[in-house]
Structures are given as C-alpha cells and as structure tokens.
N, C-alpha and C positions, 0 to 999 in steps of 0.2 A: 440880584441877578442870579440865574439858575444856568448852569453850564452842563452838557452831556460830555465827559471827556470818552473817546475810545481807549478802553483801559484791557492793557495785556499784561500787569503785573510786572513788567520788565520795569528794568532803570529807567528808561524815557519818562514810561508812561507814570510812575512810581514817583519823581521829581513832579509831573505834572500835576498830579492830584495837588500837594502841597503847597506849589508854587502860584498854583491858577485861584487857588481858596485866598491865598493871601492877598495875589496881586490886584485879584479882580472884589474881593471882598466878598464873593458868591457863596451860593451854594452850589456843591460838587455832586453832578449824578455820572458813577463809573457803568460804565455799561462796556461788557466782554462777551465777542462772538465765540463760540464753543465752533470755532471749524474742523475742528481735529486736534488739539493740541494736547492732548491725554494727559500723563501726569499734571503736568504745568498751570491745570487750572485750579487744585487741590489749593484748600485755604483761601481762595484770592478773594471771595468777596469780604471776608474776616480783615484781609490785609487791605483793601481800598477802604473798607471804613475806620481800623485804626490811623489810615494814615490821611485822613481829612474827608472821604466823603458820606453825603448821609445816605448815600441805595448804593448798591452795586446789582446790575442785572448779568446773568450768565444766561444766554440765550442760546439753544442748541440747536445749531444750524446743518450741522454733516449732513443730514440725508437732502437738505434742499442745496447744500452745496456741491454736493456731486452731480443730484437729479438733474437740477436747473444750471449749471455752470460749469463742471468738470465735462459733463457727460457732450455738453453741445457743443463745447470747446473742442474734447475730444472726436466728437464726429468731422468737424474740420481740417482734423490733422493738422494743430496750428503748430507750431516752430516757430522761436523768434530768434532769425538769424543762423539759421539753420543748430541751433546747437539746446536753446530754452524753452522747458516746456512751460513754461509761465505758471509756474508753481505759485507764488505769492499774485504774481497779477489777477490772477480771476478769484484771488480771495479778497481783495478789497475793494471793486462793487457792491459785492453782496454783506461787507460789514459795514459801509456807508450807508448799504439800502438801510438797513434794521437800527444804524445810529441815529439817521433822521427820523425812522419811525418812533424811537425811545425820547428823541426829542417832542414830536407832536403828541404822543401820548404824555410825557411831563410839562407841556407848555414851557421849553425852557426858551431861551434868548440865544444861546451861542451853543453853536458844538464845538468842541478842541481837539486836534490828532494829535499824534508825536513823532511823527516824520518829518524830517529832518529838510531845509531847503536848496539841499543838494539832490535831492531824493526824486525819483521816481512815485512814490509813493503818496506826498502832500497831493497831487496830480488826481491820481486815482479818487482818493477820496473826496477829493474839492469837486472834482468834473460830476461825480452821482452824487453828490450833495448838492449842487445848483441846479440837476436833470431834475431833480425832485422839489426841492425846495428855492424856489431862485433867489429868493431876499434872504437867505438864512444867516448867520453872521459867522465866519468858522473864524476861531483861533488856532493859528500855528507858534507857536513857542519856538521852534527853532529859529523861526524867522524873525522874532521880536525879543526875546530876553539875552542877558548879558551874559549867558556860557557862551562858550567858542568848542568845546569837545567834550567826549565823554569823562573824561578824565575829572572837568568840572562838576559834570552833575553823581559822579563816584564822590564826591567830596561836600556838595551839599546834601547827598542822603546820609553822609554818616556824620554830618553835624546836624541833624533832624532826625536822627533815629528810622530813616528810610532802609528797610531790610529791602538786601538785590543779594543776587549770584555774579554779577559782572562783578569782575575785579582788574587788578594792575598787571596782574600777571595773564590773567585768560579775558583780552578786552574787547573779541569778538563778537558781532550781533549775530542771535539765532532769529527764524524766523519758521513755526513747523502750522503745518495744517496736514490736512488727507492725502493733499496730492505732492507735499514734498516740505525736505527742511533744507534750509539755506544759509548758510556761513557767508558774513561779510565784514568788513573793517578790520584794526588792528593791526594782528600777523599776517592776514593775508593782502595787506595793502600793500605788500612790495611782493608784485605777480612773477617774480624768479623762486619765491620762498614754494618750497611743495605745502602744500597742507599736513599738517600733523594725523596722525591717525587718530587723535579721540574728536576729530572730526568725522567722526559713523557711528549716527543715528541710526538712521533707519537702514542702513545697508551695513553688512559685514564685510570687513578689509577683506581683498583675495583672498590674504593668505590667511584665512580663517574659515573660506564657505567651502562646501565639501566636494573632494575628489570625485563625485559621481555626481553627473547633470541629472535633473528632474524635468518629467515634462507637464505639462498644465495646455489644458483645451478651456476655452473662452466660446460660449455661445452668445453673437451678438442678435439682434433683431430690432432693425432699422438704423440699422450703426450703434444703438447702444446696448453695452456689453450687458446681459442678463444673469448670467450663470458662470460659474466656472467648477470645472471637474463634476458637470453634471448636478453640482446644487445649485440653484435658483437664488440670489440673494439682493438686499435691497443695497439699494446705490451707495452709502456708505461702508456699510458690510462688505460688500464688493473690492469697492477700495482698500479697505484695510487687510480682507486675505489678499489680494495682491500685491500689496504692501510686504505681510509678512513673507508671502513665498518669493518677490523679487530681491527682498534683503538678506533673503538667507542665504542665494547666492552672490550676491554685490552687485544686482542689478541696478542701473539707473544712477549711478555716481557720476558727474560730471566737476570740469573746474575750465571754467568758462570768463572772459572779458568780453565785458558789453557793453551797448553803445547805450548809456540814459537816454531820455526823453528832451533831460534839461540840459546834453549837450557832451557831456563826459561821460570817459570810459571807465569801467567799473569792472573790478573783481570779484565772483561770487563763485564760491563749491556747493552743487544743488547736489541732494539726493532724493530722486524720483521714481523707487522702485516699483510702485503699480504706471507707474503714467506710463515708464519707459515701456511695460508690456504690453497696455492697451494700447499706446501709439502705434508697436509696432502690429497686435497683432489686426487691428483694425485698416489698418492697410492693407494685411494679405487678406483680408475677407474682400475686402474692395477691389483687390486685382480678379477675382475671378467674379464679381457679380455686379461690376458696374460698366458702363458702353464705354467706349475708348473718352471718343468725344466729352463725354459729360464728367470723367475724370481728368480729364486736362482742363475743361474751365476751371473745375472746380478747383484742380487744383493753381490756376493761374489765380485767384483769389486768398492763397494762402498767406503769401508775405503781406496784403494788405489785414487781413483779416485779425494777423497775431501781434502788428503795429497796432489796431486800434485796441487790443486786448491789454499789453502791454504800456501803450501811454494812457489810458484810462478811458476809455470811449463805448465801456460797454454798453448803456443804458445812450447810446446814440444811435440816430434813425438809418444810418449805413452802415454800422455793425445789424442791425436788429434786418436791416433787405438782405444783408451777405445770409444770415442766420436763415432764411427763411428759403433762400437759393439753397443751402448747403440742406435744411434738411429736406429737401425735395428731391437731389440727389441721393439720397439715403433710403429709398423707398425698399427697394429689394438688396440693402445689405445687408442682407440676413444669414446666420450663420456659421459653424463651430472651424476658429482654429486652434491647432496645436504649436505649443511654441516648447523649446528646450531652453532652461535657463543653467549655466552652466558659469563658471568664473566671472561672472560680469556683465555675461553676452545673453541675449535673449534671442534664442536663433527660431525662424519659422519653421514647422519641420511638417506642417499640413494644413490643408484647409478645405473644405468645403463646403457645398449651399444645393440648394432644392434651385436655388435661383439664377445657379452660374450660369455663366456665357461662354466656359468654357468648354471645348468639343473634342474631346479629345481623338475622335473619329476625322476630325480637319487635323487637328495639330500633330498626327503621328506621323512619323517618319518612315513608318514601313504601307504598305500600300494601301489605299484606298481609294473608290470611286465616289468621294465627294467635292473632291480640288482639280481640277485640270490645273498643271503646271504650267500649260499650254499659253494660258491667260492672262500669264503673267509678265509677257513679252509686251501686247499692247499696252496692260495697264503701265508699266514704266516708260514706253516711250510716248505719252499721253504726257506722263509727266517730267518727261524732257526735254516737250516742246519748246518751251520759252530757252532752255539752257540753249537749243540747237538755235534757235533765231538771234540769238545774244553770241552765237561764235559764229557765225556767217555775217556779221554785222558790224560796222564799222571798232565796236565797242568790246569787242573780242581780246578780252584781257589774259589771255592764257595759250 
C-alpha cells in the first residue's frame, strides 16, 4: 500500500509518518506545500525520511497561492463573521489540490491529513479531495487511532525518537502561510486568558512598533493589488512586503472565538498584517470606482461567500458563479490608495482612480450648477408614498 501523508513537520504530522508505516504496513510518501512558511521548512525533507518515509516532496506554491486564492478571495472582501480573514481557509484547497495531484502522479491508494475531528480543517481537505478525486480513500488518524490529545502523541515521539518543538510547557498549535499565522489550543483554550506576547510572529507588540506612523500607497488593477510604493511586484512578493511593513507596525493582530463548521466554538489569535491592508485598502478603491448598486449585491454575497471559503467549498460550483459575479464587478477597480499604518491601525488616508464615480463638482458643499436641491423634494416624497398610504390606513401603527 502506498500512502500520500500532508506533511508539515509538526507533531501531528510527525507522529503520522510513523504511525501510518506501521499500522498500515505501507509505504510513506510526505508531501509539503511551501505556502509561506519560511524558516519552518529548513530540514523537513531530511526529517520525513529519517522518520519512516521514502520521498518527501516540497512544492512551492506562494506565488499561485496569492495569484489564484488570496488575491480572488481578497477581491471579495471576504470576512467570516465579521472579524476572520480566512487566513488558513484558503490555504487548504490548494494543498489538497497538489496532494491529490502527488497522489495521481505516485499511483498511490490513500492520502492521510492530520486534522484533527474536531476540526475545521479534515473538511477542507476531504471536500477538494473528493471535488477531484471521488473514490480516493483519505485517512484521518484523529479519527481512528487511540490518542485522545496532544499530550499523547508528545509522548509517542519521544519514545520513537520523533524530533518536534511542541512541548508541555508551550502546547499551542501554529499554523503560518503568506496571508497569516494562527495560535490555537492549549493556553488559549480558556478564552478569559490574554494571549502571551511571544505570540507575535509576524506582527510586533504595540508597545514595540514605532512612535511615528508610515504611509504605503497600494495600486490595484481590477481589484488586484499590483504594486505598492510604486514598485510593481509579483503576488507573493507582494504579500510578503506587506506583511513586513503591516508587522512593523502591529497591524492585523486579531484574537477572535468562532463558530466551527463542525459545530463548536473555537479560540484562535490570527496575525494578518498584509491581508488587514489589502482588505482595507481595497475597499476604499472600491468606494470611489464601483456603482452604488453593484457594491451592495456584491456585497450582500459576502457572508455567503466566506462561509463557503471557510467550511471548505472552494472548488464547488457556487463558490466558482459567486467568483465569477465578483470578478465582474471588479472591472474598473482600478487604482492607487494610500493608507497610514500606525500602532496597530491601518487608517485610509487617500485614494484615487482614472475610473472614479466620484464628482466632486456634485459632492461639494459650496456652490454649484450641477444639483438642483430643488429636486430633492419630489424624489423623497416619491419615496414616501407607501409610508403616507400606510398612515391614512386602517394599519397606521404610529
């Protein structure tokens, strides 16, 4: 039997390699998406094969994962729940797509994840493994072998000589890619505990980023960001200078409880320091360059759109007509804003387009012959017919 495990070098995945050679009697192929995870992937193919399997593939995904999934995401303005920018969500589509592909290119029989079946996660990955593959066989270990916590598979790597970083004292799961890192379990399972400060990655504590705000201009074109501060850069590059300038001020720190997929509420501290800028600044390119109308469907399409992003539905065919609506409306957001990052906050401080709607010749306050005020008498009581039929009317509740 040949198996594809999703290998990230962590404790999960780390136990996995060893435990799935044994129990299944296979052969082990590790396969790890390079989404962003910078240091973290030093050594790992060295380490899947001393620790049971015979390939480990590192596949370098950043620039199609910004291209093709941060960037359409972010044209969306997706939010889940108002507060999550689905930093790990739309990273595990696209390391499903490339596991099944490593499967069909090895002819293997099973792939294995290591998310847990409490998780959001087994979801993700099962849902674009079946869009793809529909008889495939996945293995989930959470779901079938006899640990019950981390604590247990901390105690079968070190009677296996399984080398990790989690330990008893720091028993936190990380989770980093381009568009953010994410702290969960452990200390933070009791949501009155603050989060410790060497929880900042990629964002520096307040009371470390500097007394003087910076500003950063963002040129988008067609909703997706091209440039910033005037260099031109490709879609990972991208992401990572605005990564480092929203860290440097402690942009995009969040510590947020959410509602799983599978039913429970969940504690996680994201830090999102380019997403928090492209969210925002991509909004105000949108206030001045898209029709009123066509930004309220769109955005009445949001909460659906970051539910199907979040429980796993990207590679399904009403995520794929939302996607298609959304980038339709993205025709003329084209565009440079400016934003201030400053203690935390990423404030708007300009914007503008060749392609705005905005007039400033209507919207001034001081005088002009383009508005008759005059006209603004019919068009409200036009729309206060029905209110005036409903108060002359038996049903005059007021």
């Amino acid at each position: 039997m040949k198996i594809v495990v999703a290998y990230s070098g962590g404790l999960d995945t780390s136990v996995i390699v060893k435990w799935a050679k044994n129990t299944y009697n296979a052969e082990i192929i590790a396969f790890c998406a390079d989404v962003g995870q910078a240091e973290e992937l030093d050594g790992l193919e060295a380490k899947a094969i001393n620790t049971g399997a015979s390939k480990c593939y590192i596949r370098d995904l950043r620039e199609e994962f910004a291209k093709d999934f941060i960037f359409p995401m972010m044209q969306a303005n997706a939010i889940y729940e108002n507060s999550y920018l689905l930093g790990t969500s739309i990273a595990r589509p696209l390391i499903a797509k490339h596991l099944i592909e490593t499967a069909r290119a090895e002819n293997a029989d099973a792939i294995c994840h290591g998310a847990t079946g409490k998780g959001n996660d087994q979801v993700r990955f099962e849902l674009t493994a079946y869009a793809m593959e529909p008889g495939i066989k996945v293995i989930a270990p959470w779901r079938t072998w006899g640990f019950k916590s981390r604590t247990d598979l901390i105690n079968y790597a070190k009677e296996n000589d399984i080398p990790i970083s989690t330990t008893q004292k720091k028993p936190y799961s990380m989770d980093r890619n381009l568009l953010h890192i994410s702290f969960e379990g452990g200390i933070l399972e009791d949501p009155w505990n603050e989060a410790p400060e060497e929880l900042s990655v990629m964002t520096k504590p307040l009371s470390q980023t500097p007394d003087k705000g910076e500003y950063v201009e963002i040129f988008f074109e067609k909703g997706i960001p091209i440039s910033v501060n005037g260099e031109k850069l490709s879609p990972a590059n991208l992401m990572l200078k605005l990564n480092e300038l929203g860290g440097k001020h402690g942009v995009g720190r969040t510590d947020i409880v959410e509602n799983r997929f599978v039913g429970m509420k969940s504690r996680g501290v994201y830090e999102t320091p380019g997403g928090t800028i492209l969210h925002a600044a991509h909004r105000a390119i949108e206030t001045i360059t898209m029709d009123r109308e066509v930004m309220h469907l769109r955005d009445s399409f949001i909460p659906t759109y970051s539910k199907l992003v979040y429980n796993g539905f990207w590679f399904a065919p009403e995520r794929e007509m939302l996607q298609t609506a959304i980038t339709e409306s993205q025709r003329f957001v084209t565009g440079d804003v400016r934003v201030k990052l400053f203690k935390g906050s990423c404030i708007i401080s300009g914007r503008r387009s060749e392609y705005s709607l905005y007039d400033e010749n209507i919207a001034t306050f001081e005088k002009d012959n383009v508005y008759n005020q005059a006209d603004a008498e019919g068009f409200i009581k036009l729309n206060a017919l029905r209110l005036r039929v409903l108060a002359n009317s038996k049903q005059h509740r007021y």
